[in-house]
N, CA, C, O and CB atoms as a CASP TS submission, in Angstrom:
PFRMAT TS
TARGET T0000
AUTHOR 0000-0000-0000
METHOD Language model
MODEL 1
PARENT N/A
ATOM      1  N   UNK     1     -33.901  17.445 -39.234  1.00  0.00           N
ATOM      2  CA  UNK     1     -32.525  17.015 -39.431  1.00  0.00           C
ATOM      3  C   UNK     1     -31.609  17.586 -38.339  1.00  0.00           C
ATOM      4  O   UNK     1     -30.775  16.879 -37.772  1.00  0.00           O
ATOM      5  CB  UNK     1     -32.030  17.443 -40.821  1.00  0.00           C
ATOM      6  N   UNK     2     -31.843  19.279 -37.976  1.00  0.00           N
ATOM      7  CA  UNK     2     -30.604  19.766 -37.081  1.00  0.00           C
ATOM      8  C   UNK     2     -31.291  18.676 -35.743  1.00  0.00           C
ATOM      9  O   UNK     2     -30.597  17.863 -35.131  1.00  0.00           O
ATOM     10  CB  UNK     2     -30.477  21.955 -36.704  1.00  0.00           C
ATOM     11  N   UNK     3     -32.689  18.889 -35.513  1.00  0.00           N
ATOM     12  CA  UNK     3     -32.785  18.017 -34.158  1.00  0.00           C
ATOM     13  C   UNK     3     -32.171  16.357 -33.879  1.00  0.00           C
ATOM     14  O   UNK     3     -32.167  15.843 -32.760  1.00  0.00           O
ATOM     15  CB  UNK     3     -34.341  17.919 -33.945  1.00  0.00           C
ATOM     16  N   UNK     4     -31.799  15.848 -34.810  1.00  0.00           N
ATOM     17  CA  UNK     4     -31.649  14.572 -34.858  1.00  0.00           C
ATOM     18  C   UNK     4     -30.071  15.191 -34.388  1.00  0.00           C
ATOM     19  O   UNK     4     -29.703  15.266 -33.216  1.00  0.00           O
ATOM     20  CB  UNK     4     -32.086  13.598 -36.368  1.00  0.00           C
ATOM     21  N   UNK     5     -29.284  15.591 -35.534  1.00  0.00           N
ATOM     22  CA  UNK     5     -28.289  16.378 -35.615  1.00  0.00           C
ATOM     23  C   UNK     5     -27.568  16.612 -33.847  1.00  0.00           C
ATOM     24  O   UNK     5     -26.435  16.705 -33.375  1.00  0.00           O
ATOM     25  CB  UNK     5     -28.936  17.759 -36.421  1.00  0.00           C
ATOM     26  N   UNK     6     -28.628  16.625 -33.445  1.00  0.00           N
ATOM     27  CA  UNK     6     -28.439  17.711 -32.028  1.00  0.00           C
ATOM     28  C   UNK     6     -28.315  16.163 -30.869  1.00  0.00           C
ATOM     29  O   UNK     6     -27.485  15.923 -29.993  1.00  0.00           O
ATOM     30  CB  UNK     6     -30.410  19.190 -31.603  1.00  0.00           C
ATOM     31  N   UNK     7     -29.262  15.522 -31.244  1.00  0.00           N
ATOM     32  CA  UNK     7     -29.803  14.115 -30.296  1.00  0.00           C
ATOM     33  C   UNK     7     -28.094  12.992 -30.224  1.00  0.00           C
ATOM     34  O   UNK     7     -27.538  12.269 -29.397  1.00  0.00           O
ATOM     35  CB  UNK     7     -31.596  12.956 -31.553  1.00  0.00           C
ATOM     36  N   UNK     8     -27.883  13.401 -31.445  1.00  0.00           N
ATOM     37  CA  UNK     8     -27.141  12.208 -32.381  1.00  0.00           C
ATOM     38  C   UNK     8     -25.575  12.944 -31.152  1.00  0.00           C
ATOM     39  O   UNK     8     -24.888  12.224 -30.426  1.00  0.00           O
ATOM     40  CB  UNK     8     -27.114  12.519 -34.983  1.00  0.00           C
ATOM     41  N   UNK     9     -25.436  14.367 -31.287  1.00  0.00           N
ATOM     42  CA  UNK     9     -24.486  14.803 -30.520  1.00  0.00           C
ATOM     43  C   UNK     9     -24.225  14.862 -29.121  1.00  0.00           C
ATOM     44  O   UNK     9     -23.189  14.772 -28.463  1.00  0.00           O
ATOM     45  CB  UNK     9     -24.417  15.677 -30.807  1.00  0.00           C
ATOM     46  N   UNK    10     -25.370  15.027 -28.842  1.00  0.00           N
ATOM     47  CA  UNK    10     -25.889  14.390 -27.268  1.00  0.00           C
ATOM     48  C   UNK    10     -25.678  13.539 -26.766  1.00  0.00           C
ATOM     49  O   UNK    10     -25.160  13.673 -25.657  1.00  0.00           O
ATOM     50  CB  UNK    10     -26.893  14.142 -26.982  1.00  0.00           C
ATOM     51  N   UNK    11     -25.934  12.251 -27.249  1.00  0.00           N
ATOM     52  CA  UNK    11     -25.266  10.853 -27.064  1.00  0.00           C
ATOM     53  C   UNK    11     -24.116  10.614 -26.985  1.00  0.00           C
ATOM     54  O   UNK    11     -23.556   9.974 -26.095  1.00  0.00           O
ATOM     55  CB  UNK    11     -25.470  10.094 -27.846  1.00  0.00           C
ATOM     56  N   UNK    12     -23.678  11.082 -27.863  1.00  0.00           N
ATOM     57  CA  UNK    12     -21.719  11.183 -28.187  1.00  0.00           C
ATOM     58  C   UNK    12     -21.400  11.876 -27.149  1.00  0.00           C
ATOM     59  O   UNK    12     -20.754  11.113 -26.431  1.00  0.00           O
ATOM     60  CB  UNK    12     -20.972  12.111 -29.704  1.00  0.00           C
ATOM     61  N   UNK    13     -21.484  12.898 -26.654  1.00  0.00           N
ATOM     62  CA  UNK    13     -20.784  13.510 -25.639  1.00  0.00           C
ATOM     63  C   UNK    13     -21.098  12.833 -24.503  1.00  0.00           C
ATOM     64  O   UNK    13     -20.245  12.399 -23.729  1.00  0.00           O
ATOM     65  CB  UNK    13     -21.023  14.873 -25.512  1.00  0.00           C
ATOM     66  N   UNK    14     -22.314  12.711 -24.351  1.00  0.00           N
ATOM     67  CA  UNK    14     -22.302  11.633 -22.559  1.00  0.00           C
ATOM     68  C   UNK    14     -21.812  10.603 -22.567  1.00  0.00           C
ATOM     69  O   UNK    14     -21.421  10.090 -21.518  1.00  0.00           O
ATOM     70  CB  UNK    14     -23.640  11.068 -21.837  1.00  0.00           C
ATOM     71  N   UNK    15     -21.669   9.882 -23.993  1.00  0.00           N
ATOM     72  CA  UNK    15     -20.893   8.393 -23.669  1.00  0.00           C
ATOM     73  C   UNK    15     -19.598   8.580 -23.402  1.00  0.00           C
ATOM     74  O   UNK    15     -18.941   7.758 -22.762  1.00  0.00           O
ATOM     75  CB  UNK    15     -20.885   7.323 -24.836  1.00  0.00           C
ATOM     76  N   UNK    16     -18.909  10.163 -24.076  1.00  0.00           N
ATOM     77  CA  UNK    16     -17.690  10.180 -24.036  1.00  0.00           C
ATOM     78  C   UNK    16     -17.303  10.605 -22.740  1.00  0.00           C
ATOM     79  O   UNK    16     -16.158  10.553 -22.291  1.00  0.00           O
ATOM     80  CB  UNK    16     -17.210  10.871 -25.012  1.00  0.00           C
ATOM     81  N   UNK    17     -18.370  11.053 -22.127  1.00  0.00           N
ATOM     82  CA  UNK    17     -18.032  11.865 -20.821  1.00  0.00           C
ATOM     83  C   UNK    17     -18.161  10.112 -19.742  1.00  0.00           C
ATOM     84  O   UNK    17     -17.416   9.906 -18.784  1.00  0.00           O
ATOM     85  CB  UNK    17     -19.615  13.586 -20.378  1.00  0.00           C
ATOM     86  N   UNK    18     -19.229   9.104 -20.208  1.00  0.00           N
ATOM     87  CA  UNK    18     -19.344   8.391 -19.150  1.00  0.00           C
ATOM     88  C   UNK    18     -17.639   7.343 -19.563  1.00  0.00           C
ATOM     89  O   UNK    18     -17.009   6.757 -18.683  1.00  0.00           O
ATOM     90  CB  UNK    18     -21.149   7.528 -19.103  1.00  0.00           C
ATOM     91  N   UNK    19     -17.275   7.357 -20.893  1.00  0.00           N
ATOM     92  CA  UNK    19     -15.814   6.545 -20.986  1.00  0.00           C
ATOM     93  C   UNK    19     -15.443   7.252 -19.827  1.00  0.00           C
ATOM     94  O   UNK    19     -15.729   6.790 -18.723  1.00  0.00           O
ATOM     95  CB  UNK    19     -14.675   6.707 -22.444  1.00  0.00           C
ATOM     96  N   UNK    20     -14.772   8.437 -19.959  1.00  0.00           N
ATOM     97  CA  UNK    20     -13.482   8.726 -19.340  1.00  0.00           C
ATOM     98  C   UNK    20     -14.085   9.038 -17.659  1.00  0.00           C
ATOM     99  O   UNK    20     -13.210   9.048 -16.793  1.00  0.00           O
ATOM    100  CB  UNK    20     -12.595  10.202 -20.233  1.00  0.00           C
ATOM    101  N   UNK    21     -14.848   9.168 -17.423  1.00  0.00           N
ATOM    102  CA  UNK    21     -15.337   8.764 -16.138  1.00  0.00           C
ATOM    103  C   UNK    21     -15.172   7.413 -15.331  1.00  0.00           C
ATOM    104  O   UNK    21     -14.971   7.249 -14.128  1.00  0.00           O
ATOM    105  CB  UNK    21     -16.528   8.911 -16.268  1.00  0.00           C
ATOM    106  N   UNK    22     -15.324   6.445 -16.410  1.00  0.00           N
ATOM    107  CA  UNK    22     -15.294   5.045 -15.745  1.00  0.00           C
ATOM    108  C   UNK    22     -13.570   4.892 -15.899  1.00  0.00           C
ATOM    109  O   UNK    22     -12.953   4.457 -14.928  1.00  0.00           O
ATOM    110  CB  UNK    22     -16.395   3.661 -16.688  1.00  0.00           C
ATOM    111  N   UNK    23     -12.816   5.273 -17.176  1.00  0.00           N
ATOM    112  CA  UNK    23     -11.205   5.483 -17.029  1.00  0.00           C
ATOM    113  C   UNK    23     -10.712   6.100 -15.905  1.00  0.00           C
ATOM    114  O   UNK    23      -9.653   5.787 -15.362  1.00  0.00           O
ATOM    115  CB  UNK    23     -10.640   6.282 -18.072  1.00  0.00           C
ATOM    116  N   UNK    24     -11.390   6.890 -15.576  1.00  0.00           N
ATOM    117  CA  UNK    24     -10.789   7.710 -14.340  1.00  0.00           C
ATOM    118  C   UNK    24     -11.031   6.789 -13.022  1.00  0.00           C
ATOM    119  O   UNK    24     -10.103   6.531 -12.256  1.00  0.00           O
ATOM    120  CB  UNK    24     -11.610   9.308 -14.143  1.00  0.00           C
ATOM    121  N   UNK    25     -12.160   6.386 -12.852  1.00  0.00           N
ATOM    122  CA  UNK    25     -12.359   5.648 -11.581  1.00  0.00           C
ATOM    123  C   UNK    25     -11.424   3.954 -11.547  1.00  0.00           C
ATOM    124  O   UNK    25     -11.065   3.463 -10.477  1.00  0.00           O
ATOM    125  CB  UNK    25     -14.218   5.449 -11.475  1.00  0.00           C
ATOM    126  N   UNK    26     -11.195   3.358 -12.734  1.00  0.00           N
ATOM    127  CA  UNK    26     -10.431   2.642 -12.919  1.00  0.00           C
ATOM    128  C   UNK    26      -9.385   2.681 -12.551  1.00  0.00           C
ATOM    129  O   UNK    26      -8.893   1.786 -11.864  1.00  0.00           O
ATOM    130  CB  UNK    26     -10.413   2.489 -13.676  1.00  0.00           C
ATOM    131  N   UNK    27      -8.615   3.999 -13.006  1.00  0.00           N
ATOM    132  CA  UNK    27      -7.377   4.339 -12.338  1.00  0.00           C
ATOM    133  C   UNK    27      -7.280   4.219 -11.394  1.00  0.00           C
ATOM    134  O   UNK    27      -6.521   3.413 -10.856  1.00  0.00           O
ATOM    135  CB  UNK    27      -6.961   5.240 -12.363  1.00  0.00           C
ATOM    136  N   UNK    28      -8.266   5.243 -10.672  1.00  0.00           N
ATOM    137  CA  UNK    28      -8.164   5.537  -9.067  1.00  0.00           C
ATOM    138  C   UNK    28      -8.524   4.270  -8.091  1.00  0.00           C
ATOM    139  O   UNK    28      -8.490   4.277  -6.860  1.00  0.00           O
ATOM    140  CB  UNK    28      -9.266   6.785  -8.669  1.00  0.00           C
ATOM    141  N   UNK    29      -8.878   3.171  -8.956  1.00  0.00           N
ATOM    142  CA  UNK    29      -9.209   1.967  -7.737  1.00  0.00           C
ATOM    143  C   UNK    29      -7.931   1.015  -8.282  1.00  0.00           C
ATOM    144  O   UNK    29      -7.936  -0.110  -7.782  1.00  0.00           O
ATOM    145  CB  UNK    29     -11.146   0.995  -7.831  1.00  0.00           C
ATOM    146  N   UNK    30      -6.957   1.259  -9.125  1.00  0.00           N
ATOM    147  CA  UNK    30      -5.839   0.462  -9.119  1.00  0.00           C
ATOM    148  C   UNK    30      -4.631   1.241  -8.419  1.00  0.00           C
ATOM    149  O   UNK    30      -3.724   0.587  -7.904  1.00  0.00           O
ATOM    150  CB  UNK    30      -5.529   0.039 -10.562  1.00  0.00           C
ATOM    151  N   UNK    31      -4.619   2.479  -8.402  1.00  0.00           N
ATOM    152  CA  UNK    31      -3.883   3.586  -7.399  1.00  0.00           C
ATOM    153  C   UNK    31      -4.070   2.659  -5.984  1.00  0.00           C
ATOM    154  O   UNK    31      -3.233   1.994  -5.373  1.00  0.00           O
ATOM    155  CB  UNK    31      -4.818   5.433  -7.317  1.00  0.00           C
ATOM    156  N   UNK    32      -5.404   2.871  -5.739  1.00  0.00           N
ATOM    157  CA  UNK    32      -5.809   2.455  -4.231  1.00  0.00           C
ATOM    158  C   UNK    32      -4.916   1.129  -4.074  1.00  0.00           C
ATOM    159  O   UNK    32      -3.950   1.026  -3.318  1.00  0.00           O
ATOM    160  CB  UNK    32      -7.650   2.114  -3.989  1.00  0.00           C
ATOM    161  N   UNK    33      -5.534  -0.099  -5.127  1.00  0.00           N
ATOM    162  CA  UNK    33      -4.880  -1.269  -4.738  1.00  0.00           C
ATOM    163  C   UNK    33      -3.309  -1.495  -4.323  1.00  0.00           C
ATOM    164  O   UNK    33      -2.607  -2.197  -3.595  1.00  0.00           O
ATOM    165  CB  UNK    33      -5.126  -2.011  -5.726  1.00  0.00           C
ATOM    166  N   UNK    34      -3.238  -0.499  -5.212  1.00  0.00           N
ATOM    167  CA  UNK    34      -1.272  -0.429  -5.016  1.00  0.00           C
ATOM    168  C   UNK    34      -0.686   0.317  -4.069  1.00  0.00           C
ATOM    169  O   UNK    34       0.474   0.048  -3.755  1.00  0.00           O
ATOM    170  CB  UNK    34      -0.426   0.225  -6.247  1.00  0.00           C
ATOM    171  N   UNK    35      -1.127   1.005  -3.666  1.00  0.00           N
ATOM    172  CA  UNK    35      -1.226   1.559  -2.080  1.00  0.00           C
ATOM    173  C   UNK    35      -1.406   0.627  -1.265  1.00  0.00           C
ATOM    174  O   UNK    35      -0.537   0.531  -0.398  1.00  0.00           O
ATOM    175  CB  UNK    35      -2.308   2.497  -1.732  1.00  0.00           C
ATOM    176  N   UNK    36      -2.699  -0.506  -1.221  1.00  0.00           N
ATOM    177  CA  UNK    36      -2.786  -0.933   0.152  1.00  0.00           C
ATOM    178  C   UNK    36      -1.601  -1.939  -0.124  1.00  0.00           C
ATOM    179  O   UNK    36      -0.686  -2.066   0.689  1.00  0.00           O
ATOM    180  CB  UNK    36      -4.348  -1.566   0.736  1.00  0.00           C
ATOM    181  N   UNK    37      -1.665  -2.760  -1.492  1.00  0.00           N
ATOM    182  CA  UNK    37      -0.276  -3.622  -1.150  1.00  0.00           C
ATOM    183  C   UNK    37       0.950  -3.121  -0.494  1.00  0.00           C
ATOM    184  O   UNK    37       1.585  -3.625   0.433  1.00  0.00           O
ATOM    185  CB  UNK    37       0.279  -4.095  -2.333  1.00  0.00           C
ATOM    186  N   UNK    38       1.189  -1.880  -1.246  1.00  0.00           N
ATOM    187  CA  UNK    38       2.873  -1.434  -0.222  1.00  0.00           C
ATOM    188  C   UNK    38       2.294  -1.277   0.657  1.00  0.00           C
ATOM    189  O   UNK    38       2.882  -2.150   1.296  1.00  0.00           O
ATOM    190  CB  UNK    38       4.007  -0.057  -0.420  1.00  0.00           C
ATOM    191  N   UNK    39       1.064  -0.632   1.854  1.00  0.00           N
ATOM    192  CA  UNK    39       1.268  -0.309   2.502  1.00  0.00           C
ATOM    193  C   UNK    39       1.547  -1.949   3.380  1.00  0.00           C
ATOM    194  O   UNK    39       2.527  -2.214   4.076  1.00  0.00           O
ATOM    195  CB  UNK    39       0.448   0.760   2.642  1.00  0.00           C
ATOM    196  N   UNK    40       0.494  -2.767   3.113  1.00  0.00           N
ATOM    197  CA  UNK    40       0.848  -4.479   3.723  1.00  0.00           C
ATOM    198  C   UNK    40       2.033  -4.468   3.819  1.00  0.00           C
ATOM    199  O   UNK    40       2.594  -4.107   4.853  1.00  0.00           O
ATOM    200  CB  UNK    40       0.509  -5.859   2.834  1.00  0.00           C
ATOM    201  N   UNK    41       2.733  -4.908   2.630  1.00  0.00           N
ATOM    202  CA  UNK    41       4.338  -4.792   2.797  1.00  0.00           C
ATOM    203  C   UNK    41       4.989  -3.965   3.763  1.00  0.00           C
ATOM    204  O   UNK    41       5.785  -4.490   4.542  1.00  0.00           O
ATOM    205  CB  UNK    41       4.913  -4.334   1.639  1.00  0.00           C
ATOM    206  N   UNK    42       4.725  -2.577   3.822  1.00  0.00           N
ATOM    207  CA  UNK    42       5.521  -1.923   4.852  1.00  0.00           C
ATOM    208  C   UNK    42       5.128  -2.620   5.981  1.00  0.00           C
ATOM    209  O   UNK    42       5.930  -3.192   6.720  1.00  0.00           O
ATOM    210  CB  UNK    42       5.337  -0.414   5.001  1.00  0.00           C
ATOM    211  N   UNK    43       3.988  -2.599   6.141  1.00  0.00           N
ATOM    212  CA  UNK    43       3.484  -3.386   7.700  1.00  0.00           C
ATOM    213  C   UNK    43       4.148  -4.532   8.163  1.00  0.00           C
ATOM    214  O   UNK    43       4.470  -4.703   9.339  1.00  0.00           O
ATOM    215  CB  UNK    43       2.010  -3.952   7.695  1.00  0.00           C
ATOM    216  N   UNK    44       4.411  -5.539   6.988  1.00  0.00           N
ATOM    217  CA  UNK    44       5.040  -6.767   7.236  1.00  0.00           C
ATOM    218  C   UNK    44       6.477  -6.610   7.381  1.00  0.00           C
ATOM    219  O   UNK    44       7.063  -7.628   7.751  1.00  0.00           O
ATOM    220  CB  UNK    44       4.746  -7.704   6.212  1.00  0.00           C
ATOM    221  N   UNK    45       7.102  -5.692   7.200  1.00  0.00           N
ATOM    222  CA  UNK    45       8.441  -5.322   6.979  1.00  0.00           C
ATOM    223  C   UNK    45       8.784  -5.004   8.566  1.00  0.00           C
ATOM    224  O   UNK    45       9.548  -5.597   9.328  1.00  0.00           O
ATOM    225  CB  UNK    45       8.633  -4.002   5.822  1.00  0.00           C
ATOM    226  N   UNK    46       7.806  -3.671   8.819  1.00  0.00           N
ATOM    227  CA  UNK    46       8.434  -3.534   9.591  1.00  0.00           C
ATOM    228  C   UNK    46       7.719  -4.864  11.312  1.00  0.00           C
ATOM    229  O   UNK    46       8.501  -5.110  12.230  1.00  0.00           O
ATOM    230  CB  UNK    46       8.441  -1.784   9.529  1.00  0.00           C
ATOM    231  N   UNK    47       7.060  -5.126  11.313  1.00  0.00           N
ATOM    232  CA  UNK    47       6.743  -6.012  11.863  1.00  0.00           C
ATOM    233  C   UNK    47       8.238  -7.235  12.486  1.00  0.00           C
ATOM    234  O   UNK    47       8.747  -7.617  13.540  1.00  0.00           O
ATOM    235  CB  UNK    47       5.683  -6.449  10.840  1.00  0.00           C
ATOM    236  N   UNK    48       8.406  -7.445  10.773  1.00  0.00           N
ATOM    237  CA  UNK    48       9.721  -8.460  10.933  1.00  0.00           C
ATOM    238  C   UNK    48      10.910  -7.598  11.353  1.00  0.00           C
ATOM    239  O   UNK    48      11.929  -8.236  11.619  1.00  0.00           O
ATOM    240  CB  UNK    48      10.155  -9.291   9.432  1.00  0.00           C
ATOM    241  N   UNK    49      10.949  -6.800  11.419  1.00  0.00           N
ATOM    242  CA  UNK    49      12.766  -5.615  11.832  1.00  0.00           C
ATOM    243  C   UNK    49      12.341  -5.596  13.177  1.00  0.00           C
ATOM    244  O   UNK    49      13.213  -5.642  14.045  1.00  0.00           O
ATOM    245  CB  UNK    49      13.105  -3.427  11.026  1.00  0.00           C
ATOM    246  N   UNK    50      11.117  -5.533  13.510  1.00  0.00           N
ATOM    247  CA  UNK    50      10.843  -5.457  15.072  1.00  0.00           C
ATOM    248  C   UNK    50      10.928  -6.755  15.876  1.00  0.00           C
ATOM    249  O   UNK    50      11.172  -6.793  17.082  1.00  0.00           O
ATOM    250  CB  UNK    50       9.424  -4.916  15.321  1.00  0.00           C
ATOM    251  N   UNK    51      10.689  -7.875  15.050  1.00  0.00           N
ATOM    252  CA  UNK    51      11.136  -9.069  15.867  1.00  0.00           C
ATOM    253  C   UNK    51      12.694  -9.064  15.922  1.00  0.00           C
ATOM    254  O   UNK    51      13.244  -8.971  17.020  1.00  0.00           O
ATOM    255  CB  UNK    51      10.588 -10.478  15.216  1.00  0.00           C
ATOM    256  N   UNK    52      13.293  -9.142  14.982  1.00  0.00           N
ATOM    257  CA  UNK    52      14.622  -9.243  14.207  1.00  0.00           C
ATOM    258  C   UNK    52      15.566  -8.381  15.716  1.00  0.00           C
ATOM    259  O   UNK    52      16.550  -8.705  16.380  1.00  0.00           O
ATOM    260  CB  UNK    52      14.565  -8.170  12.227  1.00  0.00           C
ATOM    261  N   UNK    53      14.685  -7.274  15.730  1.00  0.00           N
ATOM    262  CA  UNK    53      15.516  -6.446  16.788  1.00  0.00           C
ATOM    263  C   UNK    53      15.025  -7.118  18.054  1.00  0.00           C
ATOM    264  O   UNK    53      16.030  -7.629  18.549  1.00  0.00           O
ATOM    265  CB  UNK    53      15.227  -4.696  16.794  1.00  0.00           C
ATOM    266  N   UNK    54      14.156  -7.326  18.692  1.00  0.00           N
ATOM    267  CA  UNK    54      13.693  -7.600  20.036  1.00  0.00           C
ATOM    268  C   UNK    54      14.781  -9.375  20.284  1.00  0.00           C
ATOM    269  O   UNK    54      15.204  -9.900  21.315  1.00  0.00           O
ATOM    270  CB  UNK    54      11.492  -7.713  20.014  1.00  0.00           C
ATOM    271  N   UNK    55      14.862  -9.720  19.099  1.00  0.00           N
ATOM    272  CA  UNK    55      15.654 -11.167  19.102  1.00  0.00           C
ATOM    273  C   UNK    55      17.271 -10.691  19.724  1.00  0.00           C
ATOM    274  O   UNK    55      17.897 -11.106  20.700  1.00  0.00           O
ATOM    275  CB  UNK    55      15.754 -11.961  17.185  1.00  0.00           C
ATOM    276  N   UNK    56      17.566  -9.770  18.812  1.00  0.00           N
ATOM    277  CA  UNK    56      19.409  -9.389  19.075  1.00  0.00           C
ATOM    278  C   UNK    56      19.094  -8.767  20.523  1.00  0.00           C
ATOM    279  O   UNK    56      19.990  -8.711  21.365  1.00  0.00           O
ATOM    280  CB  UNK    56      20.399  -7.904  17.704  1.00  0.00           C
ATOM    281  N   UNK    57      17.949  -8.357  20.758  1.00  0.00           N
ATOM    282  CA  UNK    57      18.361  -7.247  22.137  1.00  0.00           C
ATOM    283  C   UNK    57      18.334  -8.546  23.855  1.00  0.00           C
ATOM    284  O   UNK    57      18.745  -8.701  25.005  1.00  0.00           O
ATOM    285  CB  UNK    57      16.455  -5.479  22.286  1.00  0.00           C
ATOM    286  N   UNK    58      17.721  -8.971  23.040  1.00  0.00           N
ATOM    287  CA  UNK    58      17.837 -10.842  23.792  1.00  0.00           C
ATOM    288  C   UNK    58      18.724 -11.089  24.275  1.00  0.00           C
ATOM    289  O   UNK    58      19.117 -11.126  25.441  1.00  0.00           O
ATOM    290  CB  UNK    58      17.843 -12.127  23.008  1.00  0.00           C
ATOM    291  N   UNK    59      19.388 -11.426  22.650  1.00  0.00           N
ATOM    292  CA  UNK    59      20.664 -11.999  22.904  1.00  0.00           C
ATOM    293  C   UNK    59      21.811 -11.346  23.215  1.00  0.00           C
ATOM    294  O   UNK    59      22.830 -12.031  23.304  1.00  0.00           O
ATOM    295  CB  UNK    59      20.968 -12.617  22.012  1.00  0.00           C
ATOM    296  N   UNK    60      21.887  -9.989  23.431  1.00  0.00           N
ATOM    297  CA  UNK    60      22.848  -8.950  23.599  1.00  0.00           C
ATOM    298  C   UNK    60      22.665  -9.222  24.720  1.00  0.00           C
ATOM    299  O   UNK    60      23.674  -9.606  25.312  1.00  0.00           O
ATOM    300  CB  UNK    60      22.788  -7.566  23.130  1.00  0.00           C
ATOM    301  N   UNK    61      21.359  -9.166  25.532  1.00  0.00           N
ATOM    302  CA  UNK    61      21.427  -8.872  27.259  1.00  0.00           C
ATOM    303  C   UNK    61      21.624 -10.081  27.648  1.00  0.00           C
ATOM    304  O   UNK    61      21.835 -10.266  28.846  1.00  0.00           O
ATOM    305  CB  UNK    61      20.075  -8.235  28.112  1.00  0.00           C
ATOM    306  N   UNK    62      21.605 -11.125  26.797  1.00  0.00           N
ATOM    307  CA  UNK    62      22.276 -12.848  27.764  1.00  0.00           C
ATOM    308  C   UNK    62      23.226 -12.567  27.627  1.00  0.00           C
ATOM    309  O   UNK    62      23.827 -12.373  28.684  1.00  0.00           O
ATOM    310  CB  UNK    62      22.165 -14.568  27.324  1.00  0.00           C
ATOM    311  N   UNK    63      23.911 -12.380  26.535  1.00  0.00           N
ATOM    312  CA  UNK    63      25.169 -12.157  26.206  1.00  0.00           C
ATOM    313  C   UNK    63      25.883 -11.363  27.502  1.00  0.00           C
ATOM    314  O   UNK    63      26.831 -11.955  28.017  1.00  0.00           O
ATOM    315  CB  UNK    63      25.177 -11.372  24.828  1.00  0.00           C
ATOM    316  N   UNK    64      25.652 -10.589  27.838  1.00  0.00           N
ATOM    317  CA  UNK    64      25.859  -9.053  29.093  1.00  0.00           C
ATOM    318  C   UNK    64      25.983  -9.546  30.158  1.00  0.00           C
ATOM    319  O   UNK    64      26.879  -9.188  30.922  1.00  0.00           O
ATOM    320  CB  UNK    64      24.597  -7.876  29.401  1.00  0.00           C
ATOM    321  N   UNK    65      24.680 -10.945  30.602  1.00  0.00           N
ATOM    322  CA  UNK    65      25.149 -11.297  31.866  1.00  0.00           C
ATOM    323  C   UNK    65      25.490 -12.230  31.855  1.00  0.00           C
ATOM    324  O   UNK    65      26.027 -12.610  32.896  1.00  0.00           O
ATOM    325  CB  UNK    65      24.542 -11.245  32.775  1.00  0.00           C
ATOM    326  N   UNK    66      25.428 -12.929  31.019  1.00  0.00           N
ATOM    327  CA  UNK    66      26.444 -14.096  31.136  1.00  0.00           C
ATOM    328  C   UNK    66      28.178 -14.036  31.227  1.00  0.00           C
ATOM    329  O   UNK    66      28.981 -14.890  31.603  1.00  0.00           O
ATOM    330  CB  UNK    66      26.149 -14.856  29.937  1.00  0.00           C
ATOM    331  N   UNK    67      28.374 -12.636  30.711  1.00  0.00           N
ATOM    332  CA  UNK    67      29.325 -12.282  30.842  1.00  0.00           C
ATOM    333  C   UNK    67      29.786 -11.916  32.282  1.00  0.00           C
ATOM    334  O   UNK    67      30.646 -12.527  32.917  1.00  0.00           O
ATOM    335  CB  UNK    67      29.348 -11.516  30.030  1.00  0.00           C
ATOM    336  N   UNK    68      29.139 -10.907  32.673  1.00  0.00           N
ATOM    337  CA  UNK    68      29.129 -10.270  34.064  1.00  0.00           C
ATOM    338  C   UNK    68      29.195 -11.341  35.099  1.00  0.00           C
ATOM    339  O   UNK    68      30.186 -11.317  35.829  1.00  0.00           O
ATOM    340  CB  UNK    68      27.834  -9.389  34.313  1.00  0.00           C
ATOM    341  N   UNK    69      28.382 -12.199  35.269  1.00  0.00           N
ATOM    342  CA  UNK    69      28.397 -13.780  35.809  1.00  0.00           C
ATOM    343  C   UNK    69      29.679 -14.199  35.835  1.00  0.00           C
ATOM    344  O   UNK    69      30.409 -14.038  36.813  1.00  0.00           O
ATOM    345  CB  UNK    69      27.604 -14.856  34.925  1.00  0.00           C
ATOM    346  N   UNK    70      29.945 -14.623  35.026  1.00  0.00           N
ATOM    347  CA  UNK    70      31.541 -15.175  34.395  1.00  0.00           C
ATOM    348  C   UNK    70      32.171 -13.957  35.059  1.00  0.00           C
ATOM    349  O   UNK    70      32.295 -14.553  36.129  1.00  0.00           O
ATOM    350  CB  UNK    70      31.874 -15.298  32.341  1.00  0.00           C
ATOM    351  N   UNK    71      32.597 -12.937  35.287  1.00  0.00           N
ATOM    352  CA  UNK    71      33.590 -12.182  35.795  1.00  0.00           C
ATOM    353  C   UNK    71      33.672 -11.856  36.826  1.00  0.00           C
ATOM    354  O   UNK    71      34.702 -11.393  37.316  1.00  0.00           O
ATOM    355  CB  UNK    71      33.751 -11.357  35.375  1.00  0.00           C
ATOM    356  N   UNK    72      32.413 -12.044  37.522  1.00  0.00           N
ATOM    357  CA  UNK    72      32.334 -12.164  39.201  1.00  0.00           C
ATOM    358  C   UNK    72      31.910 -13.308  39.838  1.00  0.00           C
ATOM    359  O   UNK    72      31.674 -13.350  41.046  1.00  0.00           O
ATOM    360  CB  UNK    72      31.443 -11.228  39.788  1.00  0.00           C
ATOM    361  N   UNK    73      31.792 -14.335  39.004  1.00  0.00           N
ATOM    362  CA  UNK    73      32.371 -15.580  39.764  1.00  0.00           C
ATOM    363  C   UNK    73      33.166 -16.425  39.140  1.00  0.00           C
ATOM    364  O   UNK    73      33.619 -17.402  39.737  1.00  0.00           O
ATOM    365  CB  UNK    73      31.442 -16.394  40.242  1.00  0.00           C
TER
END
């Protein structure tokens, strides 16, 4: 009886140990996922602020000589 007793407890604890093992790794691979999405997002973000800027710095420096143009001739 205690050996069964003993078998019967055995089981229970590794299944309980393999639950929260597979809970834990669950977590940690939806952590991950949500990481790489923001990190995409940041990437795409800043990607677009870098066009966004290289566009105005464009048009600032036509802007500059077209001006300069215009004032010396």
């Amino acid at each position: 009886m205690t050996w069964s007793w003993l078998t019967i407890s055995r089981h229970w604890k590794s299944s309980r140990d393999l639950r929260s093992s597979a809970e834990k790794a669950d977590k940690e691979a939806v952590e991950k996922r949500k990481k790489a999405r923001d990190d995409r997002r940041k990437s795409f973000d800043l990607t677009f602020r870098a066009l966004i800027e290289t566009i105005l710095f464009a048009l600032a420096l036509f802007a500059a000589v077209a001006l300069l143009l215009n004032l010396l001739g």
